[in-house]
Structures are given as structure tokens and as C-alpha cells.
N, C-alpha and C positions, 0 to 999 in steps of 0.2 A: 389290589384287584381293581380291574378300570371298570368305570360305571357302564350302564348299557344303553342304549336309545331304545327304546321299543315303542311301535306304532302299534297305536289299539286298532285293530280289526272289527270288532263288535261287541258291540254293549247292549247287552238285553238287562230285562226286569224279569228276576224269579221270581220274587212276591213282592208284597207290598211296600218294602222295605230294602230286598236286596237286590241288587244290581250285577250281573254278570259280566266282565271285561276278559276281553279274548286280545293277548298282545305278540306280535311278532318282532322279529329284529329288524328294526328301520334302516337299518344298514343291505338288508338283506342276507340272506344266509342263514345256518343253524344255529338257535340258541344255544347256552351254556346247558351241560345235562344235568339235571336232579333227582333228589332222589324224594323216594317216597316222604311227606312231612312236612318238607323243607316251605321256606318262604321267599321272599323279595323285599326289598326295603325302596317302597318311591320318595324319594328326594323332591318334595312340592315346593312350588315357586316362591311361598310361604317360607323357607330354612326347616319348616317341618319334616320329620324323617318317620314314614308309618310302613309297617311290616303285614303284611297278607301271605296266605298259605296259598300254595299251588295246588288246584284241584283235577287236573289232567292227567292221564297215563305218561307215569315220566319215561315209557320209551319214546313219545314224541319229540320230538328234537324241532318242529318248522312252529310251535306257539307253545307260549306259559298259559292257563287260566287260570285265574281266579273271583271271588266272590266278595260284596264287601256289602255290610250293613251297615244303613244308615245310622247314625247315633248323633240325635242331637244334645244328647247330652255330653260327649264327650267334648274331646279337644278340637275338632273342627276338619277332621284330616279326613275321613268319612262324608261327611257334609260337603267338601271342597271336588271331593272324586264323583258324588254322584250328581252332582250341581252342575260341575265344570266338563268333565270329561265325556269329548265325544268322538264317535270313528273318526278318524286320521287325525287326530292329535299324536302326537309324541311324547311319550312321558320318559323321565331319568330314572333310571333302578340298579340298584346292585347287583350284581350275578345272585343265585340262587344259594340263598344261608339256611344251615340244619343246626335247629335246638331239640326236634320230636325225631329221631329217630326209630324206626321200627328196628324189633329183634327177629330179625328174618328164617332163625332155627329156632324159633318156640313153636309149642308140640302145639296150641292153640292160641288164634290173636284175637280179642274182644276188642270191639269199635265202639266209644259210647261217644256220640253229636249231641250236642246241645245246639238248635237253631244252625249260625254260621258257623260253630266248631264243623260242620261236615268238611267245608274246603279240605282240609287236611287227610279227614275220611276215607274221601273216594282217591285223592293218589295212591294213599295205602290198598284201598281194596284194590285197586289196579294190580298194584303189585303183588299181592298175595295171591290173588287169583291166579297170577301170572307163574308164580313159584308151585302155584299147588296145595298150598299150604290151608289148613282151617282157620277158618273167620266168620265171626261174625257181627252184625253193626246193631247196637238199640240208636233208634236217632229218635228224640224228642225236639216236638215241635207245639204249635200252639193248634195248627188243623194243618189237612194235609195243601190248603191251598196257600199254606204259610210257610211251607217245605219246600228247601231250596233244592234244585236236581232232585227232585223225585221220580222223574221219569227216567235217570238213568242211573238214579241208584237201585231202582228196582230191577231194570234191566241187567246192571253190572250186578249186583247182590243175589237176586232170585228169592232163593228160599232162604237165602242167609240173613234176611235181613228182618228185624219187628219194630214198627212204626209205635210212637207212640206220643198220642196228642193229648194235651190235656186242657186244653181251653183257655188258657190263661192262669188256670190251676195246678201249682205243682203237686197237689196234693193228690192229683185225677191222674197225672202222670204217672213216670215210672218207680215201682217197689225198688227201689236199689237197694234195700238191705235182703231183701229177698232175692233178687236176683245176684246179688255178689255173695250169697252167702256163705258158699262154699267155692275154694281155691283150688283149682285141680290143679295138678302138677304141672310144671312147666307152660299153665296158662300164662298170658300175659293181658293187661287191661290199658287203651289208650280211650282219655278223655279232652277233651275240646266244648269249651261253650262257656258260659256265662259263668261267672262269681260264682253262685249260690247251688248251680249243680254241682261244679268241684267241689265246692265245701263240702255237700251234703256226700258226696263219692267218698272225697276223702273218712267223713266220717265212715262210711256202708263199707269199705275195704282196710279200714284200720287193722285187719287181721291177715292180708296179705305182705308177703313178703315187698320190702319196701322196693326193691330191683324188680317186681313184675306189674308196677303200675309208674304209668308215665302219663303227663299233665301237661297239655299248651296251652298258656293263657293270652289274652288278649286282649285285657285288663287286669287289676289287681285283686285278687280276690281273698283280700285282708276282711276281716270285722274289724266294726269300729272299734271293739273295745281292742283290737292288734293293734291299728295305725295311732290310737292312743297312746300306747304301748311304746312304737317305736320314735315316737314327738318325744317322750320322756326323758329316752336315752342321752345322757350329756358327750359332747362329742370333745376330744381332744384333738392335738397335732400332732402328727407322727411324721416320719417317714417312707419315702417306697424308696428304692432301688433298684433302677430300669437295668435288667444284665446286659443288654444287647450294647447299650448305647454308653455305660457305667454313669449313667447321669443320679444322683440323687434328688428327688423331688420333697421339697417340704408342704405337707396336707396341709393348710389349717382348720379350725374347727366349722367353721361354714362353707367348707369349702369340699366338691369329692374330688376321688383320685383321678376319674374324668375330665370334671373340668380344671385341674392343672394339667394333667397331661396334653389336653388340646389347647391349653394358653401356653403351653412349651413347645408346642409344633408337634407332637405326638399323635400320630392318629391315630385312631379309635374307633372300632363302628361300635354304633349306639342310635338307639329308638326312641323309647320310654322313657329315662330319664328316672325311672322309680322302680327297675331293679326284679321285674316280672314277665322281661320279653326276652331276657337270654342274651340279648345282640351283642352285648360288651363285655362280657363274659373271657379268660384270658389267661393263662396258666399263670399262679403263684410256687416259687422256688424254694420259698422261704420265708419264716415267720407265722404267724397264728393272726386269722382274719376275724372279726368284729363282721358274721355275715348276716348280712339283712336282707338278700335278696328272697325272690319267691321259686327260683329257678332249680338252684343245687339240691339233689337228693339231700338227708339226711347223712348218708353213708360221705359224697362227695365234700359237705362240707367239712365232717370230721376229718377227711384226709389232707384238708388245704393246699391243693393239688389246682385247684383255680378259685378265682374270685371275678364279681361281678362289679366293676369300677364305678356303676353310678354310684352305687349306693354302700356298697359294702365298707366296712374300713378296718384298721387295725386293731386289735385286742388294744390294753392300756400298757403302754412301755415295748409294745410291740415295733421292728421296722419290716416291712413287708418287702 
């Protein structure tokens, strides 16, 4: 898949923190099409490789948007975009990748936004709206002048939509175990936002069928006592078995199936690097996986049907 140019058109501030970039194809002509969810992967000058959600009506074809929160705590790739980037630069990106797909014949679709989880949001409500289909969004924020596209999630949402701020307080915020309490039939639930609302979701939906809740994250939203957890695990050598190519690769213990396959010429899209952004994700033929990633359902991982290369590896005595 060849990389894309795209020239930013416009860069606003939605709140204090977020940044709006509006990107065209600097080649000119119509972007690659997407679908509701999906994201982009910018390739910064850095060798950094960071993944953002598409926030636009994917029947538009002449721009991608999306949204990016600063984080200075994180890895720098946030800080680098709202630092550096400004109308007519050029930036490198992937064609448009899907790990959050929407189930487009469920009888009902719940939107829950956490902050910058919206991006992903509104190309869904785009699309749902567009099909006809019932929706609705809870978006949590900290006030409503900290709420990124408000102005046209209320216009795209209407009456579908209930805001809800809580100061800085989650506890002021929203009842998720009241509000998810009950699973109607062929509901389905998509969430997006920070660590600590997923968790707390996952916990408020634990009684849901695992196929009607789906989760995009855009960091890890391990507990410490997990990432504890997973330091522990003692790691061995195995094997994979590349079919295409019939190459054998040998893992070893410091080492993941990632980065030998990209020190064999193997490429690989990949983000994170820690096994919670989807990108390297990649069908498994064979063998029993050692999965550590945050990505695969339950169900998915039991059928070992794909594995996530950064991080994942093989059972003991396993070749993959």
C-alpha cells in the first residue's frame, strides 16, 4: 500500500488541548475512501509512526479530518503535530486502516466519547445517520467549552445525543453501570477515550455479550497490577513460519515477531509497539499464540485465527 502526501488545509484549536487538522491530497485529486472508524498512520520526521481517527462524513472523498490531543505525557508524537504543524505543510500517511469497525445491521448503535475518543464518533454518526439506523452518543467531557466538535455534534446528533461533564470528576460524570444496565437485543456499544473510562465500561458491560461491545484505544489501558503481570511472564524462543515466503524465522527471548520480521525485510504496519493499537495485527494459520495484545476479542483470541506481532508470541513448544 504506497504512502500518501497530504497537505494540511487547516488547523484550528477546539479546546484548550485539541487541535483540528483538515488534510487534502497534495497531489491533488480524491483521497483513498473510508470507512466509518478507521484511522491514518503519520510517519513523522522523527521514524515515529502515530495513528489518529478520521472524524468526517466518509462519503467525502476531496479531505480526511481529524483531532489530536496534546499529551505531554506521552511519547512526543502529539506534542510534535501540535508544535510543528501548519497550513501547507505536507505530511506522510498511510492510506486509511480499520481496527473499530461499526456493525451496520444492529437494531441499535450506542456511541460512548471519552474527551478525543469523539474523532471516531462522529464518522460513525455520519454514517448511521446516513443508513437510517438508531444511535445514540453519551460523550463525556470535563465542560462543555473542553468538548471537541460540539457544535456539530449537536447539529449531526440532535436529540440523539446527552453531554455529559463532570469537572474534572469522574465521579460527577456519567452512571455507566446504570446506564448499561440493561442489554437490549441486538444493541451494540462502541467506546473511545481514555484508560480509565474503558476500564470502568468494561467493568459496567461485563454482562453483555462479548460480540456487542467494541473498544478503540489510543493508549494502554492495562492496571498496573496487569503490566506487572505481563514483566513477569518469562519469554522463550520459538518459531514462526512465514507461508507466503516459506521462510522460517527464529524469535528469541528479547526479541518480538515484529522486530525480526522487519530485520528480514518483512514489512509490517505497526504503531505502538505495545500491542493496543491494532496496526500489526495479521492472520495466524497455525499453532497456539502466547496473546498479550489489548486488541483481539476474547472469542478472537481463542480461535487463533490472527495475532498481534508486536507483542504477542507463541504458547511453550509452540511454532506459529
Amino acid at each position: 500500500m504506497p504512502d500518501l502526501e497530504l497537505k494540511v488545509t487547516k488547523v484550528r484549536d477546539l479546546t484548550s488541548n485539541i487541535k483540528m487538522f483538515e488534510l487534502v491530497n497534495a497531489k491533488g485529486g480524491d483521497l483513498p475512501a473510508f470507512e466509518a472508524g478507521a484511522h491514518i498512520d503519520f510517519k513523522l520526521p522523527d521514524g515515529k509512526i502515530r495513528s489518529y481517527s478520521l472524524a468526517n462524513d466518509p462519503t467525502e472523498t476531496s479531505r480526511y479530518v481529524t483531532a489530536i490531543l496534546k499529551d505531554v505525557n506521552g511519547k512526543g508524537g502529539s506534542v510534535w503535530m501540535h508544535e510543528n504543524v501548519k497550513e501547507g505543510d505536507v505530511l506522510t500517511a498511510t492510506e486509511p486502516l480499520q481496527n473499530f469497525p461499526l456493525t451496520e445491521d444492529a437494531a441499535n448503535s450506542i456511541l460512548l466519547a471519552g474527551g478525543i475518543g469523539i474523532t471516531p464518533m462522529l464518522a460513525m454518526g455520519y454514517r448511521l445517520k446516513a443508513l437510517g439506523k438508531k444511535v445514540h452518543l453519551h460523550y463525556c467531557s470535563r465542560a462543555a467549552e473542553e468538548t471537541a466538535f460540539i457544535d456539530e455534534v449537536k447539529q449531526l446528533f440532535g436529540a440523539d445525543v446527552t453531554f455529559h461533564h463532570d469537572g474534572g470528576d469522574p465521579s460527577k460524570g456519567i452512571n455507566l453501570k446504570e446506564t448499561f444496565k440493561d442489554h437490549a437485543e441486538g444493541a451494540h456499544l462502541y467506546v473511545c477515550g481514555p484508560a480509565g473510562l474503558l476500564n470502568a465500561t468494561r467493568d459496567a458491560v461485563s454482562h453483555w455479550p462479548d460480540s456487542a461491545v467494541h473498544f478503540e484505544l489510543f493508549t494502554s489501558a492495562r492496571s498496573d497490577e496487569q503490566v506487572a503481570e505481563m514483566a513477569s511472564r518469562e519469554n522463550t524462543s520459538f518459531e514462526v513460519e512465514l507461508k507466503q515466503s516459506g521462510v522460517t524465522l527464529t524469535i528469541p527471548p528479547d526479541r518480538s515477531i515484529l522486530d525480526v520480521m522487519i530485520e528480514e525485510g518483512f514489512g509490517v504496519p505497526y504503531a505502538c509497539e505495545e500491542g493496543w493499537c491494532g496496526a500489526c495485527v495479521i492472520p495466524m494459520l497455525g499453532g497456539k499464540a502466547d496473546h498479550r495484545d489489548e486488541v483481539l476479542s476474547d472469542a478472537e483470541k481463542a480461535s487463533n485465527e490472527k495475532i498481534q506481532v508486536c507483542i504477542s508470541r507463541a504458547m511453550p513448544g509452540e511454532k506459529l
